[in-house]
N, C-alpha and C positions, 0 to 999 in steps of 0.2 A: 497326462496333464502338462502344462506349459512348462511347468516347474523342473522336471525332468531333462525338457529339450535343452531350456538354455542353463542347465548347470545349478537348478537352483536361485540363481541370480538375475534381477530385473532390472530395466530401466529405469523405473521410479515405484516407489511406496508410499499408497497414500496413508500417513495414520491418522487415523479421527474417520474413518470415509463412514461411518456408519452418524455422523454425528448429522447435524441441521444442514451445517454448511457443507461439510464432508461430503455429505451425500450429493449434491449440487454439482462440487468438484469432478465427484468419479464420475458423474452424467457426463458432465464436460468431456472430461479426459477419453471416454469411451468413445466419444465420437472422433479421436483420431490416431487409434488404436488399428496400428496395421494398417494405415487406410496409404495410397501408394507414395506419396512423397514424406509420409510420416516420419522421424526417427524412431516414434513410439511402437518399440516391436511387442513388449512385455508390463504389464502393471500386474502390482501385487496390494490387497486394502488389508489395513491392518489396525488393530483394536482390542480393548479387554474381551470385549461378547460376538464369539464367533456366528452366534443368533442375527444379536441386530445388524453385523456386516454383511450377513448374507442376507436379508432384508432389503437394506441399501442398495445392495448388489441388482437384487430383482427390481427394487425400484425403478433405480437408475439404465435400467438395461429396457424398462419398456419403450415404445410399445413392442419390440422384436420379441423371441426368445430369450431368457435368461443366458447371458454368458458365464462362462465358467472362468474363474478367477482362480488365483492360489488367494486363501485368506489366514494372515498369521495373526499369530495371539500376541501381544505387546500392551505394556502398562507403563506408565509416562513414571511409576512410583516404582519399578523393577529395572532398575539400568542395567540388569545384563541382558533381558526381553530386548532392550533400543541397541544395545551393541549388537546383538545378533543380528536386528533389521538390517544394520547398516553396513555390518559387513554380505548383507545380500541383495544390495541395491546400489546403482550409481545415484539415486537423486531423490532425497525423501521429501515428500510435500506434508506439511505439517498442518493442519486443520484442529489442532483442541486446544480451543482458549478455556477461560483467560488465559495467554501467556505467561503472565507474572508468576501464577501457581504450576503451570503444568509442562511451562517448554525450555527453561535450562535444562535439565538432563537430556532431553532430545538434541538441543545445539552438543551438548558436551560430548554424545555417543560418537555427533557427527565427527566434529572435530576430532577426537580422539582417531576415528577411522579413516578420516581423511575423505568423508561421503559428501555430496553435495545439498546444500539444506535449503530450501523455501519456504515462508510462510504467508500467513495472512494478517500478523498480529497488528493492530493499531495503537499499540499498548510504549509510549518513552521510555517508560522506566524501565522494561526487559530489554527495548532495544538496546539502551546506552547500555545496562547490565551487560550482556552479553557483551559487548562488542569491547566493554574493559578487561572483561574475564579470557574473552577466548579468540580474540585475535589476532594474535601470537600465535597461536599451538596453531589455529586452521588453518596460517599461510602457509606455516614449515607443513602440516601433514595434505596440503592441497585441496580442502573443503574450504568452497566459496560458500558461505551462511548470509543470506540475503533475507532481509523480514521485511513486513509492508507491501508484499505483492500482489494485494489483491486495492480494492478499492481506497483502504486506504493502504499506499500512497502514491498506486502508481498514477493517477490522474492528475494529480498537484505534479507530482516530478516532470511529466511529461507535458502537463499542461502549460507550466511555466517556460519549462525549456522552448515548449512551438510558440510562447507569447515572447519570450525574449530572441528567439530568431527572426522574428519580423522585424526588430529595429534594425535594421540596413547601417552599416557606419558613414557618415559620420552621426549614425543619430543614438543614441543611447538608453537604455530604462533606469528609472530612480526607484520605484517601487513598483510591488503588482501583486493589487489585490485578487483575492479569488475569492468567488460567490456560489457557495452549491444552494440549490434547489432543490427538493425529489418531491418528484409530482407521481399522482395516482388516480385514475377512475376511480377506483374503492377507496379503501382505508389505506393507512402506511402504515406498517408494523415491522418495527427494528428486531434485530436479532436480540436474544435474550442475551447472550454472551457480551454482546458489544455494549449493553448495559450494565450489564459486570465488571465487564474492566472498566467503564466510568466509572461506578461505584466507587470499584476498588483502588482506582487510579488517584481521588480525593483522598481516600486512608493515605495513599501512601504518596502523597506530594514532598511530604518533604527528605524522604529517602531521594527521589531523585534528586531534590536540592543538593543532598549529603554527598551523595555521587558523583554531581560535576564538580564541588567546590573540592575534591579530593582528585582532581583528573588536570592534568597539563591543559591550560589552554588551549581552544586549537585557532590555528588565523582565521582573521575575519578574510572575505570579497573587499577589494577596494570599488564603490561603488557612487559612482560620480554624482554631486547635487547633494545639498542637506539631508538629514536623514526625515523619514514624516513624521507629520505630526500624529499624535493618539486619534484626532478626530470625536465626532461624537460615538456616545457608546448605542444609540440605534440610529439608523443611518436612511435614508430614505435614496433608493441608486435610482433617480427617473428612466436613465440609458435602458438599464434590460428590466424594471417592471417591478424591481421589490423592495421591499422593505428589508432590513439586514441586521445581524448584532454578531460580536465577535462570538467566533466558537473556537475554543483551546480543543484544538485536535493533534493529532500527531503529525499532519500533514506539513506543518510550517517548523516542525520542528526536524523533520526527514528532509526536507528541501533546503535547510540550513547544514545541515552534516553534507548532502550532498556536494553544496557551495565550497563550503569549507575543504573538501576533499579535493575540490577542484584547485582551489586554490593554493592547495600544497604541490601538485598535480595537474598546470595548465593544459597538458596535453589529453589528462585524461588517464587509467589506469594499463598499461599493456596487456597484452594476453600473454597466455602460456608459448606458445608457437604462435605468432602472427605472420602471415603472409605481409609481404609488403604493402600489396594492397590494402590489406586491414589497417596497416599501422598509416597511413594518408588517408583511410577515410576516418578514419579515430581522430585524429591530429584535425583534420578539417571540420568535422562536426564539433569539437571541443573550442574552436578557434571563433564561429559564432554564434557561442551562448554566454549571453553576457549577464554577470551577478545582478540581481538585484532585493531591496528586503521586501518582506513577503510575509502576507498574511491571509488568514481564514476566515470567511464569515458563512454564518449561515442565512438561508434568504428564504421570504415568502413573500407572494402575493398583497397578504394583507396585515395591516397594521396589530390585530387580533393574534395571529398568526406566531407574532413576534414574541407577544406579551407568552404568550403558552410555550416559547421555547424558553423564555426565561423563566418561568415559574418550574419548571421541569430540572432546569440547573440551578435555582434555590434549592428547592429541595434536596437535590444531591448534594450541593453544595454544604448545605446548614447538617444533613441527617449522616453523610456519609467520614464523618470525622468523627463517629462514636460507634463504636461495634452494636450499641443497642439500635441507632436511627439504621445502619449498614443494614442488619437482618430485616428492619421493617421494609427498608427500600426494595431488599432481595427478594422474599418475602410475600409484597403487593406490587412488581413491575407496574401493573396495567395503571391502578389507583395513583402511585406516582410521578410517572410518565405521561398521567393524564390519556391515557389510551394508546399511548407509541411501541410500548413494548408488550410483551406476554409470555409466560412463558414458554407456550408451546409452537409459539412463533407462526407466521402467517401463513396463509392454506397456499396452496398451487396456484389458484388465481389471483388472488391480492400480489403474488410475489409476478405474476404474468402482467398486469397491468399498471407495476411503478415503473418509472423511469426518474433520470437522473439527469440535469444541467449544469455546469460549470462555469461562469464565466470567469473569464482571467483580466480586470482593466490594469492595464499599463500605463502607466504615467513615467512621462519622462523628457528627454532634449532630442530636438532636433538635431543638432551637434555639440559633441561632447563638452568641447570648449567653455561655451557655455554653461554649463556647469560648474566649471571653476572660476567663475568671474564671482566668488560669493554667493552671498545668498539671492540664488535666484530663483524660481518659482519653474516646474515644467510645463515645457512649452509645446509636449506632445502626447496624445492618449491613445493608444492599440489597444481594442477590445477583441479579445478570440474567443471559445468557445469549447469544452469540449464534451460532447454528449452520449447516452450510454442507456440501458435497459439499468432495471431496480438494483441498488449498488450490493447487497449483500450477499443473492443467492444466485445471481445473475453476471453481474459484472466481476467479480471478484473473482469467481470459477473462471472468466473467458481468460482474465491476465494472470492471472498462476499459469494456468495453462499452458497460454502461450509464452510466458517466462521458461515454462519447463522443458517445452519446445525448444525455444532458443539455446536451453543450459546443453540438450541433449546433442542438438547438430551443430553449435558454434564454437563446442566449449573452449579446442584451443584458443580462438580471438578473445577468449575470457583469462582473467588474472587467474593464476597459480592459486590464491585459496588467501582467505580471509574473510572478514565480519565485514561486509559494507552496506549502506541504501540503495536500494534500485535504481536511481538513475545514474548513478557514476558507472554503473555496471551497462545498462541498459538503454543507456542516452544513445550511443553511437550504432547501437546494433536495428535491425529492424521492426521492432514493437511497435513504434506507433502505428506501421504499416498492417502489422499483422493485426493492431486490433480494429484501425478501420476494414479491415476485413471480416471482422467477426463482429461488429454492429456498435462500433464504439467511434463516435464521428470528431473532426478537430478540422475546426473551421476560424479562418478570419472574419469577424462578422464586422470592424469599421476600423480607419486611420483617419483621426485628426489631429488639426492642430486645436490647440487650444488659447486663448488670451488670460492670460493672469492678471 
């Protein structure tokens, strides 16, 4: 068995690989598994029930023969199970949400071991947790701990960064919204988890309150042009076709830690050993991406459309501040979600026939200057795009992945070890390449000006 050849020890460890997404993941990861330019020589899936990993396993391995795996026993509630993993793996990919409940001991084995951590959580209040708790310990022991790499967030990271590189200087961005869509032949049916950590994300709002207001400052982006207005609260965008309302996602709150990082850090973060080459193409990609504020909405087609996303975040909203309304929500998914979630989460074909749209508008100046003349109105709009197969089981798998890919053959151009977001890590490297290679498009779709 594998296990034998290399020492026991793998490239990466999936835990959770037997779970909804997990499973997803390891399909993923299999397909570039020894394959000849891979770094991927060795993976190992890991989880409470050696049953449903081997399951997963066959799953995930049709239509060929089943592969043979090493499959370790590990529970997210036994931290000496996660220090073992971690001492036999360079890179664990973490797959079992919620986060809030289940992935600080996993970040802490990391850190403690010095292992490299990915995940896919969408979840602020773990990300910023972690990142107060254990940021420290994982530069000095060299585990980079990266969360949000799956849907959400690396699209928003990436998306913003490819909409704010089109402004050419001397032209600049003031803002830029972002508009997801996920469209489907069938039905759309969300992950049950990711409606969990909404749930559980309203219980605990104001723990992250409690969390930043107990955390140093960090700098703002200095970002040319007043700041925006609120606008309305549903919004009609004629340009790409929907109707829209804000969505408090994780996305606008990872692309402000990213900003912010940058801004401490104009150049961007060094690697461990950078060739010189690295350290000028780092330096150059950092030099044109220009701040700007940022926000989430979500978009449909039609006006109908809008009203059922907001009846879906009443609900959560009014029910999920009481552990009684919590359990009813947890409980009846389908009933509350109005049909979006379930819990045994959507078949093979519903997850084959969604897809996902992004668009990013850009408002902002023609030249900067302008900007500082007061209060002046933007005088230019960049619409980009960036598009992708059904975001949960599909797209999330493709950019872990190839995040994990990059962790594994780039690592020295990557920092020595800390807690950060995916694009301070991932902006200069080549992901967006990699995932429009893996069916993930990022497009300019118009440049105008505009009359205020």
């Amino acid at each position: 068995m594998e296990e034998e050849q290399n020492g026991g020890r793998f490239d990466v460890v999936i835990l959770g690989a037997s779970g909804f997404t997990g499973k997803y993941v390891l399909r993923e990861a299999i397909k570039f598994l020894n394959t000849p330019s891979s770094p991927l020589k060795s993976i190992a899936i890991a989880g409470r029930s050696p049953r449903k990993l081997s399951q997963a396993l066959e799953w995930a391995s049709r239509p060929n023969a089943q592969l043979s795996l090493p499959i370790l026993t590990a529970d997210t509630s036994d931290p000496s199970s996660l220090r073992a993993l971690c001492a036999r793996t360079r890179l664990l990919l973490n797959c079992v949400g919620p986060f809030r409940l289940h992935g600080e001991p996993v970040v802490a084995a990391c850190a403690a071991a010095g292992c490299d951590y990915l995940d896919i959580s969408g979840e602020p209040e773990f990300m910023e947790r972690v990142e107060a708790a254990y940021h420290d310990h994982a530069k000095e022991s060299g585990a980079l701990v990266i969360s949000a790499c799956g849907f959400d967030s690396v699209p928003a990271e990436l998306g913003v960064m490819f909409n704010s590189r089109q402004w050419v200087e001397p032209a600049a961005p003031n803002r830029v919204e972002a508009y997801v869509a996920l469209e489907s032949e069938k039905r759309i049916v969300g992950n049950f988890a990711t409606y969990e950590s909404a749930v559980l994300g309203v219980a605990n709002a104001h723990k992250l309150q409690q969390l930043r207001r107990s955390r140093p400052r960090k700098p703002r982006p200095q970002i040319p042009g007043p700041p925006p207005s609120k606008g309305e609260t549903i919004e009609n965008q004629r340009k790409i076709g929907l109707w829209a309302v804000k969505l408090p996602s994780a996305d606008s709150i990872v692309v402000r830690r990213t900003l912010s990082t940058l801004t401490e850090n104009p150049q961007g973060l060094p690697g461990l050993s950078e060739s010189a080459e690295m350290v000028e193409k780092r330096e150059a990609f950092w030099s044109t991406v220009k701040p700007a504020h940022f926000g989430v909405k979500i978009g449909t087609k039609s006006l109908l459309g809008i009203l059922r996303i907001i009846m879906v975040g009443v609900f959560i909203g009014l029910l999920g501040s009481t552990s009684f309304g919590r359990g009813l929500l947890l409980k009846f998914p389908e009933i509350f979600s109005l049909g979006w979630f379930r819990k045994k989460g959507p078949s093979e074909e519903e997850v084959a026939s969604a897809s996902f749209k992004m668009w990013f508008v850009g408002h902002g100046f023609t030249d900067r200057t302008i900007a500082a003349q007061g209060n002046t109105k933007p005088n230019m709009e960049i619409v980009t795009r960036v598009m992708g197969p059904e975001v949960g089981y599909l797209t999330t798998p493709i950019i872990l992945i190839q995040c994990a890919l990059i962790l594994l053959s780039q690592r020295e151009n990557l920092p020595k070890g800390g807690v950060y977001p995916p694009g301070i890590i991932f902006g200069p490297t080549d992901l967006q390449e990699r995932l429009q290679q893996n069916g993930i498009s990022f497009d300019v779709i118009s440049k105008s000006n505009i009359s205020s």
